[in-house]
Every structure is written in C-alpha cells, then in structure tokens.
N, C-alpha and C positions, 0 to 999 in steps of 0.2 A: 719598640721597633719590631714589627712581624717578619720572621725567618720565611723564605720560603720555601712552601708545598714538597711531597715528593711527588704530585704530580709532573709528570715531564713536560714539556714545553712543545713538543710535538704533539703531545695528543691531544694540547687545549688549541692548539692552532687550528687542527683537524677538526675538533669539536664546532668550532667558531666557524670553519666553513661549511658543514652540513648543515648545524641547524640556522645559521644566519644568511648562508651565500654570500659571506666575506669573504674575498681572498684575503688572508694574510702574509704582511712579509716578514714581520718580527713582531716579539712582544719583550718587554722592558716589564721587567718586575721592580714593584716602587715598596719599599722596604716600609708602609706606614700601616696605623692603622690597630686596632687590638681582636676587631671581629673576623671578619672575611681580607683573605690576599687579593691585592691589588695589581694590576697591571694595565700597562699604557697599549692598545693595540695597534700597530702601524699597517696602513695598505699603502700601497703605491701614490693615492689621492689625498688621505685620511687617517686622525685619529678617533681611537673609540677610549674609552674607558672600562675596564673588565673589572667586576668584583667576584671572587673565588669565596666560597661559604664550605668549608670541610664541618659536616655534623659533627658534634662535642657538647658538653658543657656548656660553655660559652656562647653556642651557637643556637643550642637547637630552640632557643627562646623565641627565634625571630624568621627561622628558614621557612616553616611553614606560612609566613605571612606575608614570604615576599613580593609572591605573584599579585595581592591586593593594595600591600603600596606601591606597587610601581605602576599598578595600574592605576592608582591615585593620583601619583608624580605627575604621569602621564595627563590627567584631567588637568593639574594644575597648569602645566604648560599651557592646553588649549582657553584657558582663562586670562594669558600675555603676561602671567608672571614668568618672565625672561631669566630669573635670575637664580632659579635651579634645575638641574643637572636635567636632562629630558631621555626617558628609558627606548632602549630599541628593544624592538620588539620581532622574535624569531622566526623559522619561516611557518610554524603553525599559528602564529598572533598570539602570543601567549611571552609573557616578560622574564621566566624563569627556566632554565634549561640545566637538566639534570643530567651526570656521568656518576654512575657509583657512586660514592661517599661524597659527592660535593654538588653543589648548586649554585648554577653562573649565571650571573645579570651582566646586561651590555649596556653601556650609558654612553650619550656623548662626552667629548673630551671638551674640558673648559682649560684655555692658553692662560695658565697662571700662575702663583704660588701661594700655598699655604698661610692663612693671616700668623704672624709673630705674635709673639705675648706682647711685646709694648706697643703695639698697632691696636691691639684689640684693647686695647684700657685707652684708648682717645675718644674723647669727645664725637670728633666724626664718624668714627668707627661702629658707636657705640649708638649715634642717631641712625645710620644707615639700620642696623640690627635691627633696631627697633620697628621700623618702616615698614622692612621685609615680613617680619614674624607677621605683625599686625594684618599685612594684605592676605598671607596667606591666610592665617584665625579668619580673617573674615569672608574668605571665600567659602567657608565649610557649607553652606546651604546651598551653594552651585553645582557642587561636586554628588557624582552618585558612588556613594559609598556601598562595598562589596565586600563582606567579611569583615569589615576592618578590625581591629582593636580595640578594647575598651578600653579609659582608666579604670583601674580597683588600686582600693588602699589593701596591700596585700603584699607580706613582709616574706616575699617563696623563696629569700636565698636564707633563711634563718638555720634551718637544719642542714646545710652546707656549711655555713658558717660557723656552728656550734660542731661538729663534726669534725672541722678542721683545724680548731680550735684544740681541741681535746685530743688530736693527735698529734699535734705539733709541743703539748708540755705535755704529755704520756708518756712519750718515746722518749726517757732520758739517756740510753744505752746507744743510739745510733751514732754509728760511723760517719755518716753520709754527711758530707761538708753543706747540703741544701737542705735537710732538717736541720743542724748545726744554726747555718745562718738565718733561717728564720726562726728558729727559738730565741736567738739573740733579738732580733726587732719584735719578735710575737710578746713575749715575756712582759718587758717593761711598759708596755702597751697594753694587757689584758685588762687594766683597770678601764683604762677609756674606751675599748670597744664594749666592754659587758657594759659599761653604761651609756654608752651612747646606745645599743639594743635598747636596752631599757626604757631608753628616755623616746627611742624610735615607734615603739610599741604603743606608750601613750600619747605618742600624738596621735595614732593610726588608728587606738579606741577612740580617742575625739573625735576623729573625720569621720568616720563611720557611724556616727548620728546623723552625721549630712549627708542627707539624699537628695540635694537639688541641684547639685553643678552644675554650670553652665558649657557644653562640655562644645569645644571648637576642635578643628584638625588642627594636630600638633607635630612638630616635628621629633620630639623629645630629647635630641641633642647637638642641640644649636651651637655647641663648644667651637674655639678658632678653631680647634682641628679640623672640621669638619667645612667648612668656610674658605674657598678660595678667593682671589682678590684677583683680578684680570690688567692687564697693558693700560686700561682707560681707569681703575681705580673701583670699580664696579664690582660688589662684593656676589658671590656666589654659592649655595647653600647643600653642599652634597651631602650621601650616606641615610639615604631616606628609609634605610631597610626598618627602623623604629617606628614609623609612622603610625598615629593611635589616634583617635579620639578623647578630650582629655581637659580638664578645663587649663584657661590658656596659662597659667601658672608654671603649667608643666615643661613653658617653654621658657619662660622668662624668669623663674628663678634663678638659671646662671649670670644675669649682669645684676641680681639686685645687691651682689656683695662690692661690686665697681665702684671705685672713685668717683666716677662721671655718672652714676646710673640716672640721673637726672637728664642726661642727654638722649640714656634710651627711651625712658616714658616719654620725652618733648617727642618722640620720631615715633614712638608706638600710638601716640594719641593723634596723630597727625591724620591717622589712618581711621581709628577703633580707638573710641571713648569708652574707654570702661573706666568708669565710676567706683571701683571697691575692689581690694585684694584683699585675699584669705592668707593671712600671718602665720599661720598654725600648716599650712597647706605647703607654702614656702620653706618654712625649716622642715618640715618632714620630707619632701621632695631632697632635699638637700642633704641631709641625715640620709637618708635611703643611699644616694648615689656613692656617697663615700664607703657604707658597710659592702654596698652590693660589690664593688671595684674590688675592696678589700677581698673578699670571698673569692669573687672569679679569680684572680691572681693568686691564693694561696690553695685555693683546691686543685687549680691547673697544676704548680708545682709540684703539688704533695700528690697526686692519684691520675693524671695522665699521662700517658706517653710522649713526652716531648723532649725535642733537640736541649743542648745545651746553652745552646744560643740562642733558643724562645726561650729558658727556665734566666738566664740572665736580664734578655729586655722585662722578662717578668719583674724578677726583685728591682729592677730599674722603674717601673711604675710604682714598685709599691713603695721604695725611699722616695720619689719625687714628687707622687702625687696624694700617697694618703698617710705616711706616716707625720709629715710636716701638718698636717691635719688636725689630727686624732685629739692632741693635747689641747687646741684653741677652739674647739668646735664650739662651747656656750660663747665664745667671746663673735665667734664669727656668727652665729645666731643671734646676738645683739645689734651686732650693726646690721645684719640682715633684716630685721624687725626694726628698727628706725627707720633703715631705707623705705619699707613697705608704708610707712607710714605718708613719707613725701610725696607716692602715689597718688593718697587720698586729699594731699594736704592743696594740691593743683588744680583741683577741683573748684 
C-alpha cells in the first residue's frame, strides 16, 4: 500500500491547473500501487485520474519513457480499443508534466473497482484477458512508435540485489528492528534466491542465442492490479507507464500458471493465432519478476529515505508476494511449462 507524497495537495492542484486548464475541486489520494502515487481528481463536471512518479530507485526505470507510452496509449485509443485508460494531454500537447522531483500523467477516470484474486482465476475473467492483450499485440504495426522500449534479456537489478544481499547478513551488530527483521526472512531464504539468480542467468545465456523474436507492443504488467472491472463487467487495462516492445510472452506469462489458462489462449486465439510459445522465455520472464520485486523492496528499505509506513507496506509485499514464492519456484516452472505446452497442443 503507497504512503502518501510530501508533496502538498495544494500545489498539485495548482500544478493541474496551469498546465492542464483544470480547475480542480479536490483530490482524493488512493493508497495503491508500488511505483507512482495515485490520485482521483475531482472538478465540479468530472473525474481525472493522476499518477505522481517521485525519481528513486524504483522509478527512474520508466520516468523517462513516459512521454512515449502515453503517447502510444494514446494511438491505441484512436484504434477503438475502449478498454484502456486514454492520456490527457497538457496544455503544451505533451503527456508528461514535471514539478521538481516528480513527474505527473493525467488519465481519464474509469467508474470501477480493482479486479479480486478470485475474479481473476475464472474462466471469464481469464477469456476476456486474453482478447484484450491479443488486440492490443496485434495492433503493433498501426501504431507509430516513438522512442519506445525494447525487450533485452538483461538481468540490471543483479548488483542491487547482491549488494543488498551482503548487507542485510554483514550487519550482524545492528540495533535497527528493519535489518533485524529482514535478516530474519533474508537468511532462511538465501539458498533459493542465490539459486534462483543462478538458474535466472542460464536461461538468459539461452535466450541470447535468439535473435529473432517476434517482438509486438506489450503492455508488461497485465497483473489484476492493474485491471479494472466497470458497472457493466467490462474489464479495463491501466498503468501503461511499462509499455515496451517485446515478444507477446512478455505479457501472457502471468495467466500461464492459472487454473483455467486454457480459457485465456481460447480468447487470445480468437483474436491472434500464434502458433508456438517460447518455454524457456516464459520461466525466465517469471524468474526475473520475482528476484526484480524482491530487490526493489529490500534496497528501498535498506538505503532509501522512507516513512515508516512505506518501510511496512514494503515488508508486506515481500511476506505476501515473494517469500511464499521463493521455495516452490521449480514446481511452479513445471506447471508453467506444461501449461506452455496446451498452447501448442490447440493447434
């Protein structure tokens, strides 16, 4: 859960009026999210949507690119894909608007809520997904791309990782109750991250023999979080600030560990027959997202300036989402590689 900013609320209001010609009447900060602070913006007529990007760590991966996905957003909208988030654009025409240390995007507001985990592992749920990715992948030759992103097999949060590794069992003398407690979770776990690196690595020398991907606009994190669901059932695809070039892998590895994932290829194929997924491409995309999480969350704690109540939703991602992880990851690569197979098997 993201604390918020100590920017004040008055001077993003201000912001929002010079360079957009909004009047605002309030802004509602919505506690979600792990990259940029979010907030609802209200005018007297209308909501907007506000994303807040404070440079860091965590951030500076994607700030610089966010003037060219949104201007991509933006193309995908004029293509009648309805079903994500469409960028306003400020009063120099430009998608990105900058105050000292942060970097603000305005989006429409979509009337909904957040999809739940037991929503997102249905059948329906999980054919709609499919649909959506699919249209968008296959718009990629419509759209004129402008800077965008590449994919690379390229493993950049590693000496983060090792670094904060090495200082979290170093430091056997500390006082501090948040080295303390992540030595407790780091410790019993060093065996499965050093080999999951490990095992990360050599998929990434494998993939790097292959130079021919087939490379579509991706959204790269298609997660429920990111996914709203509207009054009519109508699924909706926010948080484009990722947006890359990428083969389409890169987007549909998160349902191939699903129950149902047979429901997302029936809905991805409906759209975009592809013929063949890359097994080895799948578990390393998925290998990657767990170590890269893991790092952002324990370098944040250990070496930025942060509230107490960010350093908590921190260690709250990292029991909820990668420590339950860590230990099952060959088993959850097996059925991910079976599923991969049912792909081919449809055919």
């Amino acid at each position: 859960m993201k604390q918020k900013p100590s920017i004040d609320d008055e001077e993003l209001i201000e912001l929002i009026r010079l360079k957009y010609n909004i009047d605002v009447e309030k802004l509602h900060f919505v506690p979600e999210g792990e990259v940029a602070y979010s907030y609802v913006v209200q005018t007297s007529t209308m909501k907007y949507f506000a994303k807040l990007y404070e440079t860091n760590n965590l951030t500076n991966k994607g700030i610089l690119n966010l003037e060219s996905a949104m201007n991509t957003v933006f193309q995908l909208n004029k293509e009648e894909i309805n079903q994500i988030i469409n960028p306003i654009s400020n009063i120099k025409g430009t998608f990105r608007t900058t105050l000292e240390n942060y970097s603000l995007v305005l989006m429409s507001y979509i009337e909904g809520k957040t999809v739940s985990e037991k929503l997102s592992k249905t059948k329906e749920f999980l054919k709609k997904m499919g649909k959506l990715l699919a249209e968008i992948h296959y718009t990629t030759n419509k759209i004129e791309l402008k800077q965008s992103k590449f994919f690379t097999i390229n493993i950049d949060f590693k000496e983060d990782l090792l670094l904060s590794i090495k200082e979290v069992t170093t430091c056997t003398s500390s006082k501090d109750k948040n080295y303390i407690k992540l030595q407790s979770l780091v410790k019993p776990n060093i065996n499965y991250i050093l080999s999951s690196l490990i095992y990360l690595e050599e998929l990434a020398g494998k993939l790097e023999q292959k130079d021919d991907f087939d490379l579509v606009l991706c959204h790269t994190d298609p997660n429920r979080n990111n996914v709203i669901i509207d009054k009519n059932e109508q699924i909706h695809l926010t948080d484009w600030d990722g947006i890359a070039l990428a083969p389409f892998e890169r987007d549909i590895w998160f349902f191939i560990n699903e129950k149902h994932c047979e429901s997302f290829i029936e809905g991805y194929k409906r759209v975009r027959d592809v013929t063949s997924i890359n097994e080895d491409l799948v578990v390393y995309l998925f290998y990657y997202r767990v170590l890269d999480d893991l790092t952002d969350w324990i370098y944040r704690i250990l070496f930025e300036d942060i509230s107490e109540e960010q350093i908590k939703s921190d260690f709250y991602g990292l029991e909820e989402d990668v420590w339950p992880l860590l230990p099952n990851m060959k088993e959850i690569e097996e059925t991910m590689r079976y599923n991969c197979k049912k792909w081919v098997k449809r055919e």
